[in-house]
ZAMARGU-4260 file (C-alpha; in steps of 0.2 Angstrom, whole numbers, plus 5000, padded with zeros to 4 digits):
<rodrens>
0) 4719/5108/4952 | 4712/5097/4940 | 4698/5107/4936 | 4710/5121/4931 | 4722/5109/4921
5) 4706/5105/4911 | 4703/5123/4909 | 4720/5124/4903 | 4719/5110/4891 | 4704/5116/4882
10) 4711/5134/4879 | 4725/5126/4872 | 4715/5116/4861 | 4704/5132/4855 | 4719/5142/4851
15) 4725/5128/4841 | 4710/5129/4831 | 4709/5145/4829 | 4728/5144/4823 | 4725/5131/4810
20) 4707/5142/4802 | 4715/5159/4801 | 4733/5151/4795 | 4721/5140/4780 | 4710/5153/4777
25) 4718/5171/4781 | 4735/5168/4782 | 4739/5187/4778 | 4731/5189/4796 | 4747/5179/4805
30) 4762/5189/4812 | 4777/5192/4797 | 4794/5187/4800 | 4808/5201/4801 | 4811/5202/4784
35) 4795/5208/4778 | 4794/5193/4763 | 4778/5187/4771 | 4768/5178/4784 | 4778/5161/4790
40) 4771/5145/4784 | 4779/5129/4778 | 4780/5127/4757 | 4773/5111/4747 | 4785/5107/4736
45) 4781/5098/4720 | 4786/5080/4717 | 4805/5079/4712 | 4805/5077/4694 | 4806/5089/4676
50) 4806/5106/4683 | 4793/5119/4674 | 4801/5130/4663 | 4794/5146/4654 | 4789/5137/4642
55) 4782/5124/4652 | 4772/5132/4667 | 4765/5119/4681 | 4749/5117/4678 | 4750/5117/4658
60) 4742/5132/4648 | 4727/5131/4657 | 4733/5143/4670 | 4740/5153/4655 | 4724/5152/4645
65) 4712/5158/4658 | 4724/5173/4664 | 4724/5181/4647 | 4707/5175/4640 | 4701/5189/4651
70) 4707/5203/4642 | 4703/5196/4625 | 4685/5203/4617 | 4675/5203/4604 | 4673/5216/4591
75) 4659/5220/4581 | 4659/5234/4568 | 4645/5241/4559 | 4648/5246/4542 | 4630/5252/4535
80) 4619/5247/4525 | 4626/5243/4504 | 4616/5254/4494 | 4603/5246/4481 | 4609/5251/4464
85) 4590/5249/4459 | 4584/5258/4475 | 4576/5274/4462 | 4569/5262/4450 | 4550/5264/4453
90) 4546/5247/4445 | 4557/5240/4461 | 4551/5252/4474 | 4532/5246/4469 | 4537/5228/4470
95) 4548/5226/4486 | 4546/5247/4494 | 4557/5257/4502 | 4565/5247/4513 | 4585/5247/4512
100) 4598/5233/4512 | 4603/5228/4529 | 4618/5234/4540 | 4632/5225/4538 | 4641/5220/4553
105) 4658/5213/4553 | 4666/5203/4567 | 4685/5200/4575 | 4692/5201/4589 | 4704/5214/4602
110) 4715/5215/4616 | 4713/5222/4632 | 4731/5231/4636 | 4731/5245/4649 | 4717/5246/4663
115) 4711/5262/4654 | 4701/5253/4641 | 4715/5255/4626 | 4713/5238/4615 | 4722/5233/4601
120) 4714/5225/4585 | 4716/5223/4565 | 4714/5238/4555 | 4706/5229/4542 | 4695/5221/4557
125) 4685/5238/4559 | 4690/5249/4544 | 4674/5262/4536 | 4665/5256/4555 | 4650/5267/4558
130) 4650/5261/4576 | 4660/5248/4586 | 4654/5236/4601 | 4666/5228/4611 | 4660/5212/4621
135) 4670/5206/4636 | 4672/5190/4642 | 4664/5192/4657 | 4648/5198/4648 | 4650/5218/4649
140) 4648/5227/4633 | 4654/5244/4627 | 4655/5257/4613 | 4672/5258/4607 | 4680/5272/4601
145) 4695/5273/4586 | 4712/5283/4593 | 4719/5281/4577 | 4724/5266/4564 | 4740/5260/4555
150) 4735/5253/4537 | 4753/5250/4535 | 4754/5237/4548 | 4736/5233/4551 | 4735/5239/4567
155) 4720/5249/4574 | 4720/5256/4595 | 4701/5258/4601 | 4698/5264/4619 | 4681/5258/4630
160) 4676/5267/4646 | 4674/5253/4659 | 4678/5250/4675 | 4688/5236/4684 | 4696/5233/4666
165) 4708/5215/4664 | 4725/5219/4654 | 4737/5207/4648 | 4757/5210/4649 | 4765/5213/4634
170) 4777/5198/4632 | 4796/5201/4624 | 4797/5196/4607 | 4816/5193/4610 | 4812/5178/4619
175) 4801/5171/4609 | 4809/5156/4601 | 4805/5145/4587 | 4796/5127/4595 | 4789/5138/4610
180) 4771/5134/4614 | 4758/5149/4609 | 4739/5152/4612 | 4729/5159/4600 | 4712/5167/4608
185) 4700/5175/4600 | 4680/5175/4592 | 4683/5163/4576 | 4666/5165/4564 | 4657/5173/4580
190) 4655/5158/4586 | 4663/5165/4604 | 4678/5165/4611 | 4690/5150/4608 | 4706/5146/4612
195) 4718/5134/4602 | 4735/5129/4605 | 4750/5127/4593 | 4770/5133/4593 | 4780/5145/4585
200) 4783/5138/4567 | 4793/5154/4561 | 4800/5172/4565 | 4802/5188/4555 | 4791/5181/4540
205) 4790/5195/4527 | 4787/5195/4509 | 4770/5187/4511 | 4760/5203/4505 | 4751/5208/4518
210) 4756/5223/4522 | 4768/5237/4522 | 4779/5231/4535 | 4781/5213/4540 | 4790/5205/4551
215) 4777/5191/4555 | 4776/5176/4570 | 4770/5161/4560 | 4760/5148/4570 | 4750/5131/4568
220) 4738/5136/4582 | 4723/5135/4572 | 4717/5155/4567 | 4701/5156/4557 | 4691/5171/4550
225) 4687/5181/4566 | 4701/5177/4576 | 4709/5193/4568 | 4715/5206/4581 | 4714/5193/4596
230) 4727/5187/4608 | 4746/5175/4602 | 4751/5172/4620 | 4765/5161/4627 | 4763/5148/4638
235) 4766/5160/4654 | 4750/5170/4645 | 4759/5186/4641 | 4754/5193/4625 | 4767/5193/4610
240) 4759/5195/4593 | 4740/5201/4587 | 4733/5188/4575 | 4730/5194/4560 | 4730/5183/4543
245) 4730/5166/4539 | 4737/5157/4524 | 4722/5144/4518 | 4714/5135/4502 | 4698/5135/4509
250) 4695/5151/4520 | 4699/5139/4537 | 4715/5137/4546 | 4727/5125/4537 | 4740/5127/4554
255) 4748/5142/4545 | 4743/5158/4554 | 4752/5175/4556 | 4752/5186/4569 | 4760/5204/4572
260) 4775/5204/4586 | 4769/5213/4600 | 4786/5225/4601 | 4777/5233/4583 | 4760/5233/4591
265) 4768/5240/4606 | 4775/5254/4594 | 4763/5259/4584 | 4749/5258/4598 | 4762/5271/4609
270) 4763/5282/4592 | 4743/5284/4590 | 4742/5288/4608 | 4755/5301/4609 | 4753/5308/4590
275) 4738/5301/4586 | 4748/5295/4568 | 4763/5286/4564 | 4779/5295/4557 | 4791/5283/4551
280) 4808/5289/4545 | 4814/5284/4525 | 4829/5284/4515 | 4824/5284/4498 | 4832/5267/4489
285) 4826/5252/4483 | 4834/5238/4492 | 4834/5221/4485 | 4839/5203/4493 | 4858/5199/4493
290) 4859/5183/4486 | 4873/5170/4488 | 4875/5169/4469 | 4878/5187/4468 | 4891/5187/4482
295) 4901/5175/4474 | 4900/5179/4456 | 4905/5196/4462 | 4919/5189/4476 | 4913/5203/4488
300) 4921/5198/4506 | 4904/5197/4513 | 4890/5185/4520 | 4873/5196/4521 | 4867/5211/4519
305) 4855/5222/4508 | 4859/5227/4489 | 4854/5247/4485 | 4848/5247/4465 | 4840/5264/4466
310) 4841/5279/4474 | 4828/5294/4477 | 4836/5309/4469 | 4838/5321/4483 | 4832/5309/4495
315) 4841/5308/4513 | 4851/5292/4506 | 4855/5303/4491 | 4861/5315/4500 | 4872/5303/4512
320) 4882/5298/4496 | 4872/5281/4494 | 4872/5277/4475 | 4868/5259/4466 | 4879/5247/4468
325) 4881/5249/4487 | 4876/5237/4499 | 4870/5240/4517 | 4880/5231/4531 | 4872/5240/4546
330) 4861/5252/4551 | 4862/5263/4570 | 4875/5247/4572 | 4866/5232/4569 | 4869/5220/4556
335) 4856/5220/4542 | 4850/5204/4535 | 4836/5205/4523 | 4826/5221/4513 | 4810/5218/4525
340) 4823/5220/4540 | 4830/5235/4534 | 4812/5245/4530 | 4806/5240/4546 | 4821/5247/4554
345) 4822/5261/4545 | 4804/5265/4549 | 4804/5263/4566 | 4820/5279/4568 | 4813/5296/4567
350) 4813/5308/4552
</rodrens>
């Protein structure tokens, strides 16, 4: 009798141990409940105390930074070589030959978005490329090609043929708030990839220049020459902008960045995929900002809105009764605040 309760005791204790392995190790090998939501375990909660909020994941932006750092490469764009205006004078040729100036090769950075191989990066980043090499993080290298640019918002969509590809989730830009915590990844002066941290110091910056349509995230998370065409992220690592431009004195960051809000990228890159071009819808006026001077000298019962001072003779506002003088309220029923608002609104309906 005893030997058998020994026997007992012992198989017992191996099917314990076995229990505790597969449960630490494979838990996806233990029995599910009835509901299907997953194997049943007990939970380790953390400590009470502030809870982690979107803006403030668990474990910091380490988490966030290595989940999106993945999908952020390096570009590098061949330009040829600059020719030698002296390269037929024979006097030169004896002294220093034939030989040719070198390739230029400029540097920046992309985005992985889609498992496919589609990146997003700067226009300007590999505008008159003769060939472009993309460089992953994890080493892999690739010949990219161009599926169509957007000089307009200095956008550019290459495409890589690889396999097992990362991609990061485009974030919403309507949750993205002024003060929020933002990564900025990307190949500053090709020294490798780098990732600084900073906040959202404005939204909807415009009038800086830069390009057609602006509508810019302003940041203090340091960008520098290179950085161009990497990775904004929030703190959960979701993508909401594409660097692009920095505001500086010396040619390195001064906490003034900008980059391009992912709903833009998102669709611009979606128009050169399906069209292969972008075809933005116009009006034909020349909007200018409504000032609060001008609203009160002229006692109009209004607060915003965008004054029209010219119109394009037969153009489509023209021909919608739209003279000078007017000043837009609305447009497809939301209110209009500033002239770069209504452009870029107007731009984004179709012809």
């Amino acid at each position: 009798m005893r030997r058998l309760w020994l026997i007992f005791t012992q198989a017992v204790t191996v099917a314990l141990a076995v229990l505790f392995v597969v449960g630490t190790l494979k838990p996806q090998w233990l029995p599910r409940d009835g509901n299907g939501l997953g194997p049943v375990v007990s939970l380790r909660t953390a400590a009470p105390g502030v809870a982690p909020t979107a803006d403030q994941p668990l474990h910091g932006l380490a988490g966030a930074a290595k989940l999106a750092s993945s999908a952020v490469v390096s570009v590098s764009a061949g330009k040829g070589a600059v020719a030698n205006p002296h390269a037929d004078d024979p006097t030169f040729r004896f002294f220093f030959g034939d030989r040719g100036a070198p390739a230029q090769v400029g540097y920046g950075s992309g985005v992985i978005v889609s498992p496919q191989g589609v990146l997003l990066t700067n226009n300007h980043v590999i505008e008159g490329a003769q060939d472009i090499t993309v460089r992953l993080s994890d080493g892999r290298e690739a010949t990219a090609i161009v599926v169509g640019t957007d000089p307009e918002t200095d956008l550019a969509v290459l495409r890589i043929n690889l396999d097992k590809l990362p991609a990061l989730t485009l974030g919403r830009i309507d949750a993205l708030q002024v003060g929020d915590t933002v990564l900025a990844i990307g190949n500053p002066f090709n020294v490798g990839q780098t990732v600084t941290a900073g906040i959202v110091s404005a939204l909807g910056r415009n009038g800086l220049g830069l390009s057609t349509f602006e509508s810019f995230i302003q940041t203090d998370a340091a960008i520098n020459p290179g950085n161009s065409g990497g990775a904004l992220v929030d703190a959960q690592g979701q993508l909401v902008g594409i660097n692009t431009a920095i505001f500086s004195r010396s040619g390195g960051s001064m906490g003034i960045g900008f980059a391009i809000p992912v709903d833009v990228a998102q669709q611009v890159m979606e128009a050169l995929l399906r069209d292969g071009q972008v075809t933005r819808g116009w009006i034909g006026v020349e909007p200018r900002e409504l000032s609060a001077d001008f609203i009160e000298n002229f006692k109009l019962p209004i607060k915003q809105g965008v004054l029209i001072t010219g119109v394009l003779q037969d153009g489509p506002a023209s021909q919608a009764g739209i003279t000078p003088g007017d000043v837009v309220l609305k447009l497809a029923g939301k209110a209009v605040h500033n002239t770069s608002q209504l452009m870029n609104s107007v731009a984004a309906l179709k012809p």
